[in-house]
N, C-alpha and C positions, 0 to 999 in steps of 0.2 A: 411637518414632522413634530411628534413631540418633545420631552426632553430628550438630551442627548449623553452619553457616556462615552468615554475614553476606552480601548478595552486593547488591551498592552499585551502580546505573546511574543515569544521565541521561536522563530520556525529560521530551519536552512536558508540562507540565501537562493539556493539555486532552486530552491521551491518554489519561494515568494518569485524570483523571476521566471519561472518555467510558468506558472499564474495568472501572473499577471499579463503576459503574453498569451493566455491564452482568453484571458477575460477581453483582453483587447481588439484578440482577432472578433469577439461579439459584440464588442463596442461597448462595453464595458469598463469601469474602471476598477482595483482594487477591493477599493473599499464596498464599492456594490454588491459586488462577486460574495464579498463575506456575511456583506447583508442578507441578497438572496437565501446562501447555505444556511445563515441563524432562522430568516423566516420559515424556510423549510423543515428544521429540525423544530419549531415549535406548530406548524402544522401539522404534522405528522407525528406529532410526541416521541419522536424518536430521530432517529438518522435515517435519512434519506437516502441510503443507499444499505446494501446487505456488508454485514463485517463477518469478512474468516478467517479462521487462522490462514497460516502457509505450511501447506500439507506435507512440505520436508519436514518439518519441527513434530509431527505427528510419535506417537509414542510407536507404532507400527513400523512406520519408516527410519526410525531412527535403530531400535530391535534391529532389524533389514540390513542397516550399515553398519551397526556393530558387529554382527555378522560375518558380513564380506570381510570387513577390516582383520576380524580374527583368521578368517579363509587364509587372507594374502599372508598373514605374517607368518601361517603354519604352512606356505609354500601348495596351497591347493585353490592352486588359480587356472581358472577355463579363459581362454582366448575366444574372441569373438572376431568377425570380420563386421566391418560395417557397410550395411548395405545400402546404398542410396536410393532412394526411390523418387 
């Protein structure tokens, strides 16, 4: 290996150990796991996987519940049954 660096974040607990458990179940440790993800993002010059928004936060959807919210408070509310399928 070549040189080596230190490289310090802040992530959740229950991330780091959701992770590392899963690094594990591959036999894997930690630190590997983070390895792999850097060599990946510099072979690929980018992120190895696709990033989206979350399609609630949409300017559409959110229009959508502003909406409703106005519906309900002017008392023009439709009941729905729900149906199980």
């Amino acid at each position: 290996m070549t040189d080596s660096v230190v490289v310090q974040a802040r992530i959740p607990a229950d991330l780091k150990r959701d992770t590392e458990n899963i690094f594990s179940s591959m036999g894997i440790d930690f630190a590997t796991g983070i390895r792999m993800f850097l060599a990946q993002v510099r072979m690929r010059n980018g992120l190895p996987f696709e990033v989206q928004a979350d399609p609630f936060w949409s300017e559409k959807n959110q229009r959508r519940l502003h909406e409703s919210i106005e519906q309900y408070k002017n008392g023009e509310i439709v009941h729905h049954d729900i149906i199980e399928v």
